[in-house]
C-alpha positions as CSV (number, residue, x, y, z in Angstrom):
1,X,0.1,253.1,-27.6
2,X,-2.7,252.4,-25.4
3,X,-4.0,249.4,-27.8
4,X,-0.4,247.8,-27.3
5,X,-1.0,248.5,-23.4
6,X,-4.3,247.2,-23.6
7,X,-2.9,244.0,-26.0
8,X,-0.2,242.9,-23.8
9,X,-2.8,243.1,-20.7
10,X,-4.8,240.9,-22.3
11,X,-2.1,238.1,-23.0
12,X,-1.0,238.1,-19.4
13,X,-4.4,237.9,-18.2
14,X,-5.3,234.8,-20.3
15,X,-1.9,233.0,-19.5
16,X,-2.1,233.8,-15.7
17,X,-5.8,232.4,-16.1
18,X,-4.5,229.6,-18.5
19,X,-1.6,228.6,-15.8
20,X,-4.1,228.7,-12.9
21,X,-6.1,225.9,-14.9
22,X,-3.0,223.9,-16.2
23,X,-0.8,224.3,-13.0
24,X,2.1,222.7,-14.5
25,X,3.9,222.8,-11.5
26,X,1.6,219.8,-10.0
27,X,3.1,216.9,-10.7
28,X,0.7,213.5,-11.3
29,X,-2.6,214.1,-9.3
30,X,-3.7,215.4,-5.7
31,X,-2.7,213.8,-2.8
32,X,-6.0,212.5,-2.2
33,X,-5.2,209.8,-5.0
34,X,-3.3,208.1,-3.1
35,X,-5.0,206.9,0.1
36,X,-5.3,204.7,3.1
37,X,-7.6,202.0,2.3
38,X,-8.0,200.4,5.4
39,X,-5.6,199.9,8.7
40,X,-5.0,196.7,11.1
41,X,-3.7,196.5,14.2
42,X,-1.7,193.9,15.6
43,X,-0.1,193.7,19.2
44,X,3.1,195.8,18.5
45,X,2.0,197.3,15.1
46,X,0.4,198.8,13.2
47,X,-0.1,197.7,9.2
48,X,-1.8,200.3,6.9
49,X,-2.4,199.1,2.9
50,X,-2.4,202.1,0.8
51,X,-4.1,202.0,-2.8
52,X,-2.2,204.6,-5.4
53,X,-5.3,205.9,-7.9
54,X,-2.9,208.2,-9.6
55,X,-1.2,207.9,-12.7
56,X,2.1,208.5,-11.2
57,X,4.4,206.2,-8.7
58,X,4.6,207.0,-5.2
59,X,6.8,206.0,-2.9
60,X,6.2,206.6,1.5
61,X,9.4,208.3,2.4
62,X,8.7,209.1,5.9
63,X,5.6,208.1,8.5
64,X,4.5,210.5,11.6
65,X,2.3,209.4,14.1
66,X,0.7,211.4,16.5
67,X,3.1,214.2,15.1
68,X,6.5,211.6,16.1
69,X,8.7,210.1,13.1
70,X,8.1,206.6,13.8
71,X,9.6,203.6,12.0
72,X,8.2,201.8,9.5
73,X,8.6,198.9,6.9
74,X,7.3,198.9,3.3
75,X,6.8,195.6,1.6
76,X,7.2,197.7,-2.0
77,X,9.7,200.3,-2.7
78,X,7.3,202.4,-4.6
79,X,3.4,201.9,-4.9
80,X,3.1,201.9,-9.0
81,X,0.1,203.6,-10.2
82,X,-3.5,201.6,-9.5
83,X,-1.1,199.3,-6.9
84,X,-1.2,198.6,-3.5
85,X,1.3,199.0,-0.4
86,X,1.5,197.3,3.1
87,X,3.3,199.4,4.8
88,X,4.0,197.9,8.6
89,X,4.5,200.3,11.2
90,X,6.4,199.1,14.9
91,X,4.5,200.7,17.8
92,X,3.0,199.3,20.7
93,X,-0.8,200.8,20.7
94,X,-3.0,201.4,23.5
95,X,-6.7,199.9,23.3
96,X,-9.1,202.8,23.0
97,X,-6.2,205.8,21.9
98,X,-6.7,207.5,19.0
99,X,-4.2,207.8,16.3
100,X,-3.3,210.3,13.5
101,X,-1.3,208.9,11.1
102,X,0.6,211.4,8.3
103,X,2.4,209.5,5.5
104,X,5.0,211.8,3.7
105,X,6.0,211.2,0.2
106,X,9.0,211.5,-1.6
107,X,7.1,214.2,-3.6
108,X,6.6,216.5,-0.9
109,X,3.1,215.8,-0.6
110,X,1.1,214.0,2.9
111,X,-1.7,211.5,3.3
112,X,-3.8,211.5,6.3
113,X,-5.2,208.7,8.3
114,X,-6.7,208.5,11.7
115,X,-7.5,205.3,13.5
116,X,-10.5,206.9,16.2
117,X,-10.3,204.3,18.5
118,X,-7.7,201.7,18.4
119,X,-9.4,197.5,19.2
């Protein structure tokens, strides 16, 4: 009795440890893979281009900025895995304000992006 005890221990151990390796509950790669490559700002907006290293499509379903849902316009529907995205965002910037900037994506997941100074 005690080897069966000891037996089934010893599967659950190695698929909880097996799971915590695979995670199959992530789906594509971090978050971190897809980031803001650089931001400009023009009088009145703001346009970020976003580079998606994952092997999965993403698509920018919501923008916050300064912890506000703000407006935005993608020029892509989805950023296709190794792609690129201009996404322009409509808000009248102060010289020398700072800027955080969280892009949520359709998966659930964020990127961050802070502009420390605004030129």
């Amino acid at each position: 009795m005690k080897a069966v005890i000891g037996a089934v221990a010893l599967i659950l151990v190695a698929a909880a440890a097996a799971l915590a390796v695979v995670r199959p509950w992530h789906h594509g790669r971090a978050a971190g893979d897809l980031a803001v490559e650089h931001s400009t700002l023009i009088p009145g907006r703001i346009v970020l281009v976003l580079v998606n290293g994952s092997g999965d499509p993403a698509r920018v379903a919501q923008v916050l900025l300064n912890d506000a849902f703000v407006g935005f316009r993608p020029s892509r529907r989805t950023i296709d895995p190794g792609g690129a995205e201009r996404i322009t965002v409509p808000y009248p910037w102060i010289r020398g304000e700072a800027y955080d900037i969280e892009l949520m994506l359709a998966s659930g997941r964020t990127v961050d992006y802070g502009i420390e100074e605004a030129a």
